[in-house]
Structures are given as structure tokens and as C-alpha cells.
PyMOL Python script that loads the backbone (N, CA, C, O; Angstrom):
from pymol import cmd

cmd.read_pdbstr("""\
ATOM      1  N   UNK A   1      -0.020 -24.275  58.294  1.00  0.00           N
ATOM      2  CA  UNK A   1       0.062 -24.698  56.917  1.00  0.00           C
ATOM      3  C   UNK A   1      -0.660 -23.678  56.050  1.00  0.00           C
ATOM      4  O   UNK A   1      -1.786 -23.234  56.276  1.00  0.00           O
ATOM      5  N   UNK A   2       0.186 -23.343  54.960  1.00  0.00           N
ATOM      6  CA  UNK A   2      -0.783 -22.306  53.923  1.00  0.00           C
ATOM      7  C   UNK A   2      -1.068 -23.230  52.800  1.00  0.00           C
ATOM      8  O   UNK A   2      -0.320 -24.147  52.458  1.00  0.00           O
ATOM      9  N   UNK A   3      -2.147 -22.940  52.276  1.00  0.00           N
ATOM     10  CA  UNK A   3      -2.455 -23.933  50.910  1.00  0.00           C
ATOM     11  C   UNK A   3      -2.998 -22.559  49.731  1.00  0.00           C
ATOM     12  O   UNK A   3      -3.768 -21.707  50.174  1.00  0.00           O
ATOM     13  N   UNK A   4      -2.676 -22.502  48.752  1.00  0.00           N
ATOM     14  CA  UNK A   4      -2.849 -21.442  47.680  1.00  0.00           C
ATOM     15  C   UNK A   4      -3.164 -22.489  46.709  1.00  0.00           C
ATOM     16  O   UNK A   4      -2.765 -23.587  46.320  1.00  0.00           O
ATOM     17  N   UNK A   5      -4.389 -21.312  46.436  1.00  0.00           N
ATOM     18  CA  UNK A   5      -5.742 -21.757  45.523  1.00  0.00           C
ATOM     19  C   UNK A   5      -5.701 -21.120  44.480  1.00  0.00           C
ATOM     20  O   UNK A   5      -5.542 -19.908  44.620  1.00  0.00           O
ATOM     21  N   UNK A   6      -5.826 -21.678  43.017  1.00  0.00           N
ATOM     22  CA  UNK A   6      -5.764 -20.391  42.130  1.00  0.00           C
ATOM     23  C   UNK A   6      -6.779 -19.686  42.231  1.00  0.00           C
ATOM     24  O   UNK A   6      -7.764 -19.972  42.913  1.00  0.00           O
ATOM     25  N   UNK A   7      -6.562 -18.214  41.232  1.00  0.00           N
ATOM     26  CA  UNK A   7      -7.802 -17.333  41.146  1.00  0.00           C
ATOM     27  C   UNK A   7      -8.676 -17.422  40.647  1.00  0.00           C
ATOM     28  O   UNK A   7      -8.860 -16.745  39.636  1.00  0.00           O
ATOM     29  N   UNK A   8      -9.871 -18.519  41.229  1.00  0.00           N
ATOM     30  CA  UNK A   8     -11.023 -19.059  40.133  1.00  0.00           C
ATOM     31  C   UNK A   8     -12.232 -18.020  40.515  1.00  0.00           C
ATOM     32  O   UNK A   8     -12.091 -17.517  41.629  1.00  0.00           O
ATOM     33  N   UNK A   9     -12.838 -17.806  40.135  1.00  0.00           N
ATOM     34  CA  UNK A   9     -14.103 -16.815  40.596  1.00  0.00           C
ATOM     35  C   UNK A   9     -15.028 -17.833  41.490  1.00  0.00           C
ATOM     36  O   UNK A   9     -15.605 -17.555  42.541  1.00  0.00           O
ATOM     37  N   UNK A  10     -15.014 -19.297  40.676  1.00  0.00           N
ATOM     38  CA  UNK A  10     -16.088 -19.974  41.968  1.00  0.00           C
ATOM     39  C   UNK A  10     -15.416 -19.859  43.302  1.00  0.00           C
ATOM     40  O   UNK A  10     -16.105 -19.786  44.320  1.00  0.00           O
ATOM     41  N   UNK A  11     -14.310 -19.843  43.346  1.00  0.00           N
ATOM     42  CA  UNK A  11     -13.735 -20.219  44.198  1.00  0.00           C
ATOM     43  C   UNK A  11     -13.836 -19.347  45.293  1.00  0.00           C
ATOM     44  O   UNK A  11     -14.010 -19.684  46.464  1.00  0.00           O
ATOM     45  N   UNK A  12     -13.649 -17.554  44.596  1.00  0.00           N
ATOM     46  CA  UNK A  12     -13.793 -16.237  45.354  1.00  0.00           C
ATOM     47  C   UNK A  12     -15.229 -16.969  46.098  1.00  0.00           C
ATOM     48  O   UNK A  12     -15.237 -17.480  47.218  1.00  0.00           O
ATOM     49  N   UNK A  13     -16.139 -16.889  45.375  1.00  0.00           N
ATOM     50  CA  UNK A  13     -17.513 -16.657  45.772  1.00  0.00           C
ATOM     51  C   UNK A  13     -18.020 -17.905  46.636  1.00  0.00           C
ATOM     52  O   UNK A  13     -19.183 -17.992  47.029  1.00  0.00           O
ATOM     53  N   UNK A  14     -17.154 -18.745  46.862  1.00  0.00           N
ATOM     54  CA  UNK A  14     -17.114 -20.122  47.881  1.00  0.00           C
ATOM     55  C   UNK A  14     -16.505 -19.328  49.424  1.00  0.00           C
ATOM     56  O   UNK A  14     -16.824 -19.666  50.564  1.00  0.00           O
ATOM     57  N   UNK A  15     -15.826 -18.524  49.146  1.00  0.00           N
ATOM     58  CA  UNK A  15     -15.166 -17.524  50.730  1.00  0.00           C
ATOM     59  C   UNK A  15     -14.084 -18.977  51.332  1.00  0.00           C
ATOM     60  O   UNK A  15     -13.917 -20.164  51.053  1.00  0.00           O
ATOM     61  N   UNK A  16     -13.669 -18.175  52.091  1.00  0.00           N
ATOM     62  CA  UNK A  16     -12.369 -19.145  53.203  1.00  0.00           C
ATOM     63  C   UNK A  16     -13.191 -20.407  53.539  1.00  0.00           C
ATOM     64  O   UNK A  16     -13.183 -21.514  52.999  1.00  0.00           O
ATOM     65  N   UNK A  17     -14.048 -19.834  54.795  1.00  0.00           N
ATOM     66  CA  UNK A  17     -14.864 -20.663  55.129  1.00  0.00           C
ATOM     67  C   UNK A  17     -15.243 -22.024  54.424  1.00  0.00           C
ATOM     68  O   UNK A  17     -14.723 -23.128  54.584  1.00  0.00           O
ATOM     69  N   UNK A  18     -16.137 -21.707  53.720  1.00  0.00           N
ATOM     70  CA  UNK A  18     -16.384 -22.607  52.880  1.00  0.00           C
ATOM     71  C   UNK A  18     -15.086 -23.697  52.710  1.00  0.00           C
ATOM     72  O   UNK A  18     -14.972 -24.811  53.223  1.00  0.00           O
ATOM     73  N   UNK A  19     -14.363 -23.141  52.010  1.00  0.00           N
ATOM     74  CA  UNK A  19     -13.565 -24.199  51.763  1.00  0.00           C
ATOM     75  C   UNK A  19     -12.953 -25.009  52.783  1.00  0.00           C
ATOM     76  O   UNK A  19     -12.903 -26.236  52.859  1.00  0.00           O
ATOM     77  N   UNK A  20     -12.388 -23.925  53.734  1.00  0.00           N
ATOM     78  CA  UNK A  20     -11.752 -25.234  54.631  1.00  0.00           C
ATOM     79  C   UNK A  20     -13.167 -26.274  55.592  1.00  0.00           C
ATOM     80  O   UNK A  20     -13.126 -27.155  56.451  1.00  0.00           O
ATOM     81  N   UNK A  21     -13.878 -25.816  55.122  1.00  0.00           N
ATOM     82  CA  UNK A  21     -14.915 -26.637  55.925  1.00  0.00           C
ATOM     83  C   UNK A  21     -15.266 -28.002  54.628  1.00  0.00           C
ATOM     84  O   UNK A  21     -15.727 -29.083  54.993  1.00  0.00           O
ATOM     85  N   UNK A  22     -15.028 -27.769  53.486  1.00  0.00           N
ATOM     86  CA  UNK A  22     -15.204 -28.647  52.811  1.00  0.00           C
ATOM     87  C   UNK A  22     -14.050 -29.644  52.496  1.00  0.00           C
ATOM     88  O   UNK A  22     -14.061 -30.721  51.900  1.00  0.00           O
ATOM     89  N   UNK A  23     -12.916 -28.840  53.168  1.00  0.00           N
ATOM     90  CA  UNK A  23     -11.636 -29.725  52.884  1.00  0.00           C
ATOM     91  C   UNK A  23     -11.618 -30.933  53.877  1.00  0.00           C
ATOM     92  O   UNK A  23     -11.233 -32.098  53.771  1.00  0.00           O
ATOM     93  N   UNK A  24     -12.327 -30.016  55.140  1.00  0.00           N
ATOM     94  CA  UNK A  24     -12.307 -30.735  56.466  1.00  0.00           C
ATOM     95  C   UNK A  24     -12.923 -32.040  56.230  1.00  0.00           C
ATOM     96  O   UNK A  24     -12.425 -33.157  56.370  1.00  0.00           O
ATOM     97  N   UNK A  25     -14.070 -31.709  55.856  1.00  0.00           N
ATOM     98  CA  UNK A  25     -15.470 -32.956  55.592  1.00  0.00           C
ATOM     99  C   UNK A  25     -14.761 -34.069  54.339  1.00  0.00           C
ATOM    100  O   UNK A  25     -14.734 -35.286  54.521  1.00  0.00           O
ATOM    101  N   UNK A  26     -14.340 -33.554  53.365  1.00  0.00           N
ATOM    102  CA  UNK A  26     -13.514 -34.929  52.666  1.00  0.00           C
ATOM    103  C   UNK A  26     -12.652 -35.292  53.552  1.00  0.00           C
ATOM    104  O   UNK A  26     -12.641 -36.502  53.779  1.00  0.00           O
ATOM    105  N   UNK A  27     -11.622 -34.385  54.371  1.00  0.00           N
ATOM    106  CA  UNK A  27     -10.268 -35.149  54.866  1.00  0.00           C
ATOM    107  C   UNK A  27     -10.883 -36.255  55.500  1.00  0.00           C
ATOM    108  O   UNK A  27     -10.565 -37.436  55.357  1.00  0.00           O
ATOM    109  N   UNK A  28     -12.104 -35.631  56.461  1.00  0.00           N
ATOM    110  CA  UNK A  28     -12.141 -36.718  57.261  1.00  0.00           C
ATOM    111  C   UNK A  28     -13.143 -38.134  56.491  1.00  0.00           C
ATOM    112  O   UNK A  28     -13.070 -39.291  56.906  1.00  0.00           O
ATOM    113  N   UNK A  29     -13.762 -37.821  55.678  1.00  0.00           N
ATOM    114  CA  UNK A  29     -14.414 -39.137  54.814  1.00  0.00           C
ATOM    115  C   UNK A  29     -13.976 -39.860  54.283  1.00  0.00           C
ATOM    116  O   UNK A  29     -14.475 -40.923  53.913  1.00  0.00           O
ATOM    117  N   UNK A  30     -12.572 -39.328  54.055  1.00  0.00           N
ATOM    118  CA  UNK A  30     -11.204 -40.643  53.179  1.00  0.00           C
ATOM    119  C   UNK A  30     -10.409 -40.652  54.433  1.00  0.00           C
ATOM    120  O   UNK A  30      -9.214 -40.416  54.259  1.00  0.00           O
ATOM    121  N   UNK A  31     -10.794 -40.871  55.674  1.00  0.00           N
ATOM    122  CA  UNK A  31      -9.997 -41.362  56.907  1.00  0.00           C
ATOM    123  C   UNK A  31      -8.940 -41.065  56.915  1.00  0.00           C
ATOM    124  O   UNK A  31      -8.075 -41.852  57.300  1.00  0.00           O
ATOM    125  N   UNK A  32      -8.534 -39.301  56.313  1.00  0.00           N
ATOM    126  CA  UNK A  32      -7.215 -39.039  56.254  1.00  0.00           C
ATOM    127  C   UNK A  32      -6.609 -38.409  57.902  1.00  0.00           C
ATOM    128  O   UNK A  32      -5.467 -38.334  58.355  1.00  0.00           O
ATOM    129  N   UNK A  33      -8.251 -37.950  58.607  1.00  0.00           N
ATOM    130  CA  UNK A  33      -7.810 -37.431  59.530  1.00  0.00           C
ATOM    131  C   UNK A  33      -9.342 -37.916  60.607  1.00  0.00           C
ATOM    132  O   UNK A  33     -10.305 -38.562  60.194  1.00  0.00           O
ATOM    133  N   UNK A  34      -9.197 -37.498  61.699  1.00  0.00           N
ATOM    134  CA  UNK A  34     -10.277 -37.943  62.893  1.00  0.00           C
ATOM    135  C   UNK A  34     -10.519 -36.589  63.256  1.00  0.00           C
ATOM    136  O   UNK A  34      -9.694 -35.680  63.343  1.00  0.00           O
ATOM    137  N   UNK A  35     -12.401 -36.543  63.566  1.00  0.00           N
ATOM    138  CA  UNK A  35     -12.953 -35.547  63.971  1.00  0.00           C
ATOM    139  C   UNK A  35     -12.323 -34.528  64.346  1.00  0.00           C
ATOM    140  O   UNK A  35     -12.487 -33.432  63.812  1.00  0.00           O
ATOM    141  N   UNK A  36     -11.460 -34.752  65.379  1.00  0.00           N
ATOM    142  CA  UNK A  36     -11.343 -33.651  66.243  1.00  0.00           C
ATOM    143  C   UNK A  36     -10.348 -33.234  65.045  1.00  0.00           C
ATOM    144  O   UNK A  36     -10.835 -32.205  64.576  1.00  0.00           O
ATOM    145  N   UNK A  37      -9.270 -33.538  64.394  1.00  0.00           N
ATOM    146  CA  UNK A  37      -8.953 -32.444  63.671  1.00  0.00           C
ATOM    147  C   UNK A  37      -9.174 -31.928  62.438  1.00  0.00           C
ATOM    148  O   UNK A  37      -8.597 -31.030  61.825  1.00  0.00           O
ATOM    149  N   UNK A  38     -10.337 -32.810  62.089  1.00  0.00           N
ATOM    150  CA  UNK A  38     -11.032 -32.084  60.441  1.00  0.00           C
ATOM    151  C   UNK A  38     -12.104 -30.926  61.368  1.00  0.00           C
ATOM    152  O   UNK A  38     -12.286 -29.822  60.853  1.00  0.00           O
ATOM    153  N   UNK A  39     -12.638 -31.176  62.443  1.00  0.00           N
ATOM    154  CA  UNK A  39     -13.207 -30.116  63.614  1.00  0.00           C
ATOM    155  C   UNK A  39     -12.767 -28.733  63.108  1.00  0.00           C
ATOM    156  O   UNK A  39     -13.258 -27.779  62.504  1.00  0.00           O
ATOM    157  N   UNK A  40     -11.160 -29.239  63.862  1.00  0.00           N
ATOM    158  CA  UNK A  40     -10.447 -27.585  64.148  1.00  0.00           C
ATOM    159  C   UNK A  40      -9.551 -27.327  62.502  1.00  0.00           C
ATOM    160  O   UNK A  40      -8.510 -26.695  62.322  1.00  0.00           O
ATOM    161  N   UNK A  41     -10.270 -27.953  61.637  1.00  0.00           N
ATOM    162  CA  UNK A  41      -9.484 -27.493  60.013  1.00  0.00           C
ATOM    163  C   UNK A  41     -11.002 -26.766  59.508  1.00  0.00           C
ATOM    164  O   UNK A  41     -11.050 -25.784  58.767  1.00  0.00           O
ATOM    165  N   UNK A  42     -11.737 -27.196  59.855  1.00  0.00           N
ATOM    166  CA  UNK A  42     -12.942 -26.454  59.364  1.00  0.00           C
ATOM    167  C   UNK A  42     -13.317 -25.036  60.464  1.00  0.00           C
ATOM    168  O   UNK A  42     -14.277 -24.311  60.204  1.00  0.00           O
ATOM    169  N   UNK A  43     -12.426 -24.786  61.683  1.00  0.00           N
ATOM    170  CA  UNK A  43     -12.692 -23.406  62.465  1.00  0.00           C
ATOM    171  C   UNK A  43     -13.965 -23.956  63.686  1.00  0.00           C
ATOM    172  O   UNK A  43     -14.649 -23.214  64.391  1.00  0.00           O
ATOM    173  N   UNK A  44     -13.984 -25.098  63.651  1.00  0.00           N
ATOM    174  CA  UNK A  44     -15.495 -25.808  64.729  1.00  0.00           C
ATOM    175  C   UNK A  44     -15.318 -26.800  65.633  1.00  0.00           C
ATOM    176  O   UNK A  44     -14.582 -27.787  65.631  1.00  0.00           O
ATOM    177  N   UNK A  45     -16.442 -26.204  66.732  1.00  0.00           N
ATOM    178  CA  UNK A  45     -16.083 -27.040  67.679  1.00  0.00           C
ATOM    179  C   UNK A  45     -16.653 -28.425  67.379  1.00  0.00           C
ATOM    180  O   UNK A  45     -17.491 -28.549  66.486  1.00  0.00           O
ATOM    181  N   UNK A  46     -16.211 -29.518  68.126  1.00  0.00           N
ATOM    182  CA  UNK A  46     -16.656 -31.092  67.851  1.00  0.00           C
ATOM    183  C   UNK A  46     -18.444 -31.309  67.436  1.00  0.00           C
ATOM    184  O   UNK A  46     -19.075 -31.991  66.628  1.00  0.00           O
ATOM    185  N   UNK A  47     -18.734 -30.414  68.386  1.00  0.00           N
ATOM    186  CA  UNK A  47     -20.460 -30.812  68.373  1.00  0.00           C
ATOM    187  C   UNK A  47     -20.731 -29.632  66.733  1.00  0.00           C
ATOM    188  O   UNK A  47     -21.652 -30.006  66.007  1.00  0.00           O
ATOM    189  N   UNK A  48     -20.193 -28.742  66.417  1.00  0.00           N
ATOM    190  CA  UNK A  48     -20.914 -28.241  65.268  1.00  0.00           C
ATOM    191  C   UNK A  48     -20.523 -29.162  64.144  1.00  0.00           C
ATOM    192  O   UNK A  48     -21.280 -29.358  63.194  1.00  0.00           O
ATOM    193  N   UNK A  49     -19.121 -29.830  64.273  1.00  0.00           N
ATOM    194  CA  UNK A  49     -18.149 -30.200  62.784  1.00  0.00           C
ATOM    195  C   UNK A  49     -19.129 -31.526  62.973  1.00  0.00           C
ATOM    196  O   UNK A  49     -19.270 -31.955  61.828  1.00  0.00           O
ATOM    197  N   UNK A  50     -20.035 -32.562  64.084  1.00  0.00           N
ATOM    198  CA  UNK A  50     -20.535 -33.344  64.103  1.00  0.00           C
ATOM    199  C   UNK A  50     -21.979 -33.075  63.352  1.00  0.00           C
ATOM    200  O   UNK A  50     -22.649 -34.009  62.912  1.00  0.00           O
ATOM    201  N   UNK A  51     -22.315 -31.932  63.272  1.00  0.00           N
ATOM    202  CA  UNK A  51     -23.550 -31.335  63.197  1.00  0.00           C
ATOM    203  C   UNK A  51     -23.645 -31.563  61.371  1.00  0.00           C
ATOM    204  O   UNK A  51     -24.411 -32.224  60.669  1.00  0.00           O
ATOM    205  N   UNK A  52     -22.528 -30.712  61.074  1.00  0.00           N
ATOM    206  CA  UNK A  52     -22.418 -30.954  59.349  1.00  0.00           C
ATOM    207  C   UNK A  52     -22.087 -32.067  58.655  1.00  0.00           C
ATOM    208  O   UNK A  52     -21.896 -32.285  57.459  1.00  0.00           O
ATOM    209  N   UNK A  53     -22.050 -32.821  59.768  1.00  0.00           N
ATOM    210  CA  UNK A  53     -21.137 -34.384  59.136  1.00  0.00           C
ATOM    211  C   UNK A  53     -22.506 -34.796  58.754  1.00  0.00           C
ATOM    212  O   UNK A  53     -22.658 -35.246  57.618  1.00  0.00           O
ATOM    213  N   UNK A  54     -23.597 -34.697  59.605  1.00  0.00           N
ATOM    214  CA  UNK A  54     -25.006 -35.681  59.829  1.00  0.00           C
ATOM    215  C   UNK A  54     -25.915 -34.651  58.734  1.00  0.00           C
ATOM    216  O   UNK A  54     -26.881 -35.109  58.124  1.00  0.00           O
ATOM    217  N   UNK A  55     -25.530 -33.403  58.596  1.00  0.00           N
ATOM    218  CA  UNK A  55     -26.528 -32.753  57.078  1.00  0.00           C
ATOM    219  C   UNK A  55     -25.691 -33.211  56.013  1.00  0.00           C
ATOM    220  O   UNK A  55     -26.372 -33.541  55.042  1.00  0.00           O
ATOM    221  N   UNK A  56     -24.245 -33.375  55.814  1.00  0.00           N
ATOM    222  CA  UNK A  56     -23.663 -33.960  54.571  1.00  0.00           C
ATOM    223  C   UNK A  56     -23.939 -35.537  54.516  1.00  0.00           C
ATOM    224  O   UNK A  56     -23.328 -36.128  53.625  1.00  0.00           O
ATOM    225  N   UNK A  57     -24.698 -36.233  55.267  1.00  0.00           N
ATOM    226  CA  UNK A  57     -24.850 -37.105  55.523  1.00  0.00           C
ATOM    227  C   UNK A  57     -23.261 -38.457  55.855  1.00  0.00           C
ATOM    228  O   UNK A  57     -23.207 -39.659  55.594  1.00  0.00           O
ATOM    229  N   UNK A  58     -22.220 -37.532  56.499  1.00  0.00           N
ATOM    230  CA  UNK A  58     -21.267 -38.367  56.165  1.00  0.00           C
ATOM    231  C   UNK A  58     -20.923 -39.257  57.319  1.00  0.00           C
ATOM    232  O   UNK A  58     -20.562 -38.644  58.323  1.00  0.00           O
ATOM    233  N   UNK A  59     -20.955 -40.667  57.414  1.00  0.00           N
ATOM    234  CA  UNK A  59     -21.192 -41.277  58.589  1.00  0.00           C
ATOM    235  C   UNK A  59     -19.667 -41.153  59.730  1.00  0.00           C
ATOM    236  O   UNK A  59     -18.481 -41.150  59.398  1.00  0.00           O
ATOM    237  N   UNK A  60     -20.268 -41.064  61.101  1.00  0.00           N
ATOM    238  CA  UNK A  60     -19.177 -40.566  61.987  1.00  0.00           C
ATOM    239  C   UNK A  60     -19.262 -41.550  62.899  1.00  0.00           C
ATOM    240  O   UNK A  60     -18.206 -41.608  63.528  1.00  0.00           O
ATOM    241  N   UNK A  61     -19.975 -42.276  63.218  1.00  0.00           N
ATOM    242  CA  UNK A  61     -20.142 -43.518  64.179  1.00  0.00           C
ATOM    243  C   UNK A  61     -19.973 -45.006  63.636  1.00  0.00           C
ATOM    244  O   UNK A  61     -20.909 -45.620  63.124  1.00  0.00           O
ATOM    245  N   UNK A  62     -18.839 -45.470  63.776  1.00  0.00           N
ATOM    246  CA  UNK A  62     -18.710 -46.848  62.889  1.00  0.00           C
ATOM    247  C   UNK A  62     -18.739 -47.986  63.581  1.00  0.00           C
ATOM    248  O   UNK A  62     -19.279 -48.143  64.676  1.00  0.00           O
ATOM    249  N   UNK A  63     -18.163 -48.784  62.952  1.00  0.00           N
ATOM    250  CA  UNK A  63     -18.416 -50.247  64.235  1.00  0.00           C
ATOM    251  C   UNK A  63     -16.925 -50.551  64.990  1.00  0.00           C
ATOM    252  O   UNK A  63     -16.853 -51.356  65.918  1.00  0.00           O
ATOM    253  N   UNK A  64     -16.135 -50.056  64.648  1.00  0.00           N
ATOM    254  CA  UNK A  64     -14.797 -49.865  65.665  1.00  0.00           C
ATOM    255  C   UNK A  64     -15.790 -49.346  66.726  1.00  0.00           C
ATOM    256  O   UNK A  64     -16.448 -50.109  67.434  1.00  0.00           O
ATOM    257  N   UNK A  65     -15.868 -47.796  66.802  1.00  0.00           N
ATOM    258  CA  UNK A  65     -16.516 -47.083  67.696  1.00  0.00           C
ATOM    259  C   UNK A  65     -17.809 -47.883  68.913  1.00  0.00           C
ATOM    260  O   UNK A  65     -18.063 -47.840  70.116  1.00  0.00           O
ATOM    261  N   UNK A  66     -18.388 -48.642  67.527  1.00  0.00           N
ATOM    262  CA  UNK A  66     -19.862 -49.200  68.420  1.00  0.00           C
ATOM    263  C   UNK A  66     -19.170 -50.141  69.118  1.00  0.00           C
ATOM    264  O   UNK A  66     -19.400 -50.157  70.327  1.00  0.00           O
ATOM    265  N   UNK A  67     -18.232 -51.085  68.611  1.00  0.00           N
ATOM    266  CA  UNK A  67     -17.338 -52.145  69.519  1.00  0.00           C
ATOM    267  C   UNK A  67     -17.008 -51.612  70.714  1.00  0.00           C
ATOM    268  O   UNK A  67     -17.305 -52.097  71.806  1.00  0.00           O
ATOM    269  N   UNK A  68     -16.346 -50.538  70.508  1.00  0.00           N
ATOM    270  CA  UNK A  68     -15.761 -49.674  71.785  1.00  0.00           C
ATOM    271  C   UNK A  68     -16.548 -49.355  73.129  1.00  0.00           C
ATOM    272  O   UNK A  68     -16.151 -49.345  74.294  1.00  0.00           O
ATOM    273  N   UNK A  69     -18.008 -49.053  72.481  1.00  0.00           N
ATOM    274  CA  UNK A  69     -18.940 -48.295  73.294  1.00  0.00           C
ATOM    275  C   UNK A  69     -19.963 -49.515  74.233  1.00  0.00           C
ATOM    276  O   UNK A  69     -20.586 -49.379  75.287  1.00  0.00           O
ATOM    277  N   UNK A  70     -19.777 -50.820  73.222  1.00  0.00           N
ATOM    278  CA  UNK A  70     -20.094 -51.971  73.855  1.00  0.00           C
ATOM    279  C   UNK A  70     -18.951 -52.533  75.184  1.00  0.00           C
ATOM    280  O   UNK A  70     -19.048 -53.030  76.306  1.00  0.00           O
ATOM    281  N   UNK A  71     -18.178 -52.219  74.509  1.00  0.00           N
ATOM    282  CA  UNK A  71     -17.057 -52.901  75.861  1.00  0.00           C
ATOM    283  C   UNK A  71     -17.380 -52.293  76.850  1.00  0.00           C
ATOM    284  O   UNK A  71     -17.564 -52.833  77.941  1.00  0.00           O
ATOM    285  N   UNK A  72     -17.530 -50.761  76.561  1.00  0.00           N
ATOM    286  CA  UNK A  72     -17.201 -49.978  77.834  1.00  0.00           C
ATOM    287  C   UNK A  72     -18.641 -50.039  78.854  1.00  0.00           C
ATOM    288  O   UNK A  72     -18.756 -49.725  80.039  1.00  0.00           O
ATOM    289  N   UNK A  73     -19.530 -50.503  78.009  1.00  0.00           N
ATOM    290  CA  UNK A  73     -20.927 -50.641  78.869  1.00  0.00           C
ATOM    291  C   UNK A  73     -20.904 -52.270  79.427  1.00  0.00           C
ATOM    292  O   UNK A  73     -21.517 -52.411  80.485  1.00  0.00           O
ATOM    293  N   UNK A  74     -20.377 -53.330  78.949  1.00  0.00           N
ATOM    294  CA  UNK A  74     -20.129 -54.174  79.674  1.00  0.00           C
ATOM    295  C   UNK A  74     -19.295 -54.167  80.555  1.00  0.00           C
ATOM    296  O   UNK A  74     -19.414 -55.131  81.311  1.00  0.00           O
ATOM    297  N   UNK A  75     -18.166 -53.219  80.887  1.00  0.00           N
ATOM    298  CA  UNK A  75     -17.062 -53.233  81.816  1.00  0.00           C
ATOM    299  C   UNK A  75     -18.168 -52.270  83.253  1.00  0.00           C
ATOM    300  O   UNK A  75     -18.173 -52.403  84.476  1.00  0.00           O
ATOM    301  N   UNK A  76     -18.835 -51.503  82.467  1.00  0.00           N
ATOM    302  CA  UNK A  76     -19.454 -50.485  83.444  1.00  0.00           C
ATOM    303  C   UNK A  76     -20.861 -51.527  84.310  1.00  0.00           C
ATOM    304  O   UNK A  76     -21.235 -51.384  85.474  1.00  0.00           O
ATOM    305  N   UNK A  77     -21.304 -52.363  83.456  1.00  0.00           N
ATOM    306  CA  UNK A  77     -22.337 -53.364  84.376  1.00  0.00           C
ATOM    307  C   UNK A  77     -21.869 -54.390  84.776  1.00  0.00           C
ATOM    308  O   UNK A  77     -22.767 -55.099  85.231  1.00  0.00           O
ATOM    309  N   UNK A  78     -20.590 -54.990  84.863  1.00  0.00           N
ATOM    310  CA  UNK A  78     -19.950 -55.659  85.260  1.00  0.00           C
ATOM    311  C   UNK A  78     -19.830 -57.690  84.614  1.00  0.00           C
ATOM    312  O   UNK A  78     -19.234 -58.683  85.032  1.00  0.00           O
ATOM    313  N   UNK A  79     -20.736 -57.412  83.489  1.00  0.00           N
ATOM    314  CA  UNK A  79     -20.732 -59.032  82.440  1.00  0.00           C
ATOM    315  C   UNK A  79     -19.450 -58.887  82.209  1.00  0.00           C
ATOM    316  O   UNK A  79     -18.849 -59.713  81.523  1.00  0.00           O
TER     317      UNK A  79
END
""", "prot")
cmd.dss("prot")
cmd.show_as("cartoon", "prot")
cmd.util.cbc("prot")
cmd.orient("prot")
């Protein structure tokens, strides 16, 4: 996918980077997309794109997830 940006000067001085790492971090905060591919839209592996989620403070562990992580520890001790 190509996306064209006009020629803003903030924009120069924001670099590639930047941006798709900031596109990444909204996509995934309006649940447009899941880690692993706002991850690989920002150029990062899971544990770094997790890394910036927790300095942007943007929450990545929810209660679907915690539900999930409960089942799987009751299936694993056998209740």
C-alpha cells in the first residue's frame, strides 16, 4: 500500500519512520487493527511495537485477553 502525504515541512521533519509508527499506534487504539499488524506497519517487532504502546501509554492488555489468560490457567491446573 502507498499512502501520499502532502508537502508539509512538519511533516519532512517527522521522517518515514515517525509516521508510520504513529499511524501504527492510532490504527491500533481505534481497534482498526491487532498488534501484530500495527507491529509490522510501524517496521517492529511485537516486543518493541509493545514497548511504545506502554511509553504512549496506550493500553494493550484488555479483559477479552485477561478472560482468555484465565481460562487457559484454569484448563492448565485442571479446576
Amino acid at each position: 500500500m502507498i499512502i501520499t502525504l502532502p508537502d508539509d515541512p512538519a511533516l519532512v521533519e517527522m521522517g518515514e519512520a515517525e509516521i508510520r509508527l504513529d499511524l501504527a499506534c492510532g490504527a491500533y487504539a481505534a481497534g482498526h487493527v491487532s498488534r501484530g499488524v500495527a507491529a509490522r506497519m510501524a517496521g517492529l517487532d511485537r516486543l518493541a511495537f509493545d514497548q511504545v504502546l506502554v511509553a504512549r501509554r496506550i493500553p494493550s492488555y484488555d479483559e477479552e485477553r485477561l478472560a482468555e489468560d484465565r481460562e487457559t490457567l484454569r484448563s492448565l491446573s485442571g479446576k
